[in-house]
C-alpha positions as CSV (number, residue, x, y, z in Angstrom):
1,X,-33.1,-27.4,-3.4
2,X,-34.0,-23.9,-3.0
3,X,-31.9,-20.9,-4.6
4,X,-31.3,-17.4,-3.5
5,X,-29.2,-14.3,-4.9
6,X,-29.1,-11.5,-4.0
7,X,-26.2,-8.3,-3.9
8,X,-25.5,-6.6,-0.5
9,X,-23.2,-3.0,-0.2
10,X,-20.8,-3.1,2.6
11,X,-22.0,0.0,4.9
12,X,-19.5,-0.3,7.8
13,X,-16.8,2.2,8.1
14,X,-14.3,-0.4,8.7
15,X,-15.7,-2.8,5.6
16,X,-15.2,-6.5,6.2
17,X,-12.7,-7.2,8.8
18,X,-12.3,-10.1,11.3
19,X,-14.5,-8.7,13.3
20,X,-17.7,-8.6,10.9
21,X,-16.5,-11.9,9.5
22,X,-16.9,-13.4,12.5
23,X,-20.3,-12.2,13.3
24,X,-21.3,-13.6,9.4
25,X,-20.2,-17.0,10.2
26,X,-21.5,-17.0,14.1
27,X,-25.1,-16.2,12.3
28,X,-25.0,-18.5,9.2
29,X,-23.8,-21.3,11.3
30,X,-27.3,-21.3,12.2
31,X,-28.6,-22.7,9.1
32,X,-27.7,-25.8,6.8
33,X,-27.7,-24.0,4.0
34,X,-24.9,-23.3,1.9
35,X,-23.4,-20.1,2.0
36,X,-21.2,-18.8,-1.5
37,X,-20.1,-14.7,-1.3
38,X,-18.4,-13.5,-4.3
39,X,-16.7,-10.4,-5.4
40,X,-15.4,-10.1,-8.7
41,X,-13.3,-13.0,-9.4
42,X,-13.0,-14.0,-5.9
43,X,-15.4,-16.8,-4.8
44,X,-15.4,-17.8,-1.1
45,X,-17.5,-19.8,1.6
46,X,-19.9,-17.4,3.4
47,X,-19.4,-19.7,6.5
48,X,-15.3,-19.3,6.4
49,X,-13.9,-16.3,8.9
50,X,-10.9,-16.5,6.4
51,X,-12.1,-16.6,3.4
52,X,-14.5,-13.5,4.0
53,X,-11.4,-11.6,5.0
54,X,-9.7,-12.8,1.7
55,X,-12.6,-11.0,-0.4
56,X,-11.1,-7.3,0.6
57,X,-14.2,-5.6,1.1
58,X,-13.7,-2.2,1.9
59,X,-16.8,0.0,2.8
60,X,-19.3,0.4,-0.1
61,X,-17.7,-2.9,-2.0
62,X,-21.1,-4.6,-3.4
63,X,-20.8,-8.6,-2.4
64,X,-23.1,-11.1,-4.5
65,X,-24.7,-13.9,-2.2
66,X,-25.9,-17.4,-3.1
67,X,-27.4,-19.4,-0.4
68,X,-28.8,-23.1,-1.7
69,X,-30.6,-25.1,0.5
70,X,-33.7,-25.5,2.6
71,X,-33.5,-22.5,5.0
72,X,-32.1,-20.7,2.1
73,X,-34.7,-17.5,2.5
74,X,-34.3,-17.0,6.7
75,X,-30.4,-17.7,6.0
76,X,-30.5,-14.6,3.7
77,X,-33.1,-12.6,5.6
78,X,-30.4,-12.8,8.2
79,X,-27.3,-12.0,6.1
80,X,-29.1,-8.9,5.0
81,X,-30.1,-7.3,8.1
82,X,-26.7,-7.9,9.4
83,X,-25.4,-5.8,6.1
84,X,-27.7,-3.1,6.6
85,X,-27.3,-3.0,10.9
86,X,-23.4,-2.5,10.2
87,X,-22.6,-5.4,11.7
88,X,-23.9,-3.4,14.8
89,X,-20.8,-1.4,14.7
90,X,-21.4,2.3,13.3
């Protein structure tokens, strides 16, 4: 079982809102990996509109990401360019 980590900066002016949620969980619901984001203390399931929205990730808020499983690097490839596009919002 493969392993990735990796931290990602929130670069949307609004930060993580339903919104960007959504469009986390619509693209890792692609892959069969498993998604964990954590920030700080607060550990939640990368493929969970609500707990995303529980992390309070305001814009620049750095997010740690584990994704375990067999599509683990395209799973993250993913995750990151949807980071860095803003979520296609800004």
């Amino acid at each position: 079982m493969r392993k990735i980590e990796k931290e990602l900066t929130v670069l949307n002016k609004l930060g993580l809102h339903a919104r960007s949620a959504a469009t986390i969980v619509k693209e890792l619901n692609k892959y069969k990996s498993k998604v964990v984001l954590k920030k700080g203390n607060t550990v939640v399931d990368g493929k969970s509109i609500l707990d995303i929205i529980t992390l309070d990730c305001p814009r620049g808020a750095r997010v740690h990401v584990e994704i375990t499983g067999e599509d683990a690097a395209e799973a993250m490839k993913a995750l990151t360019e949807l980071f860095s596009s803003r979520f296609g919002e800004d």
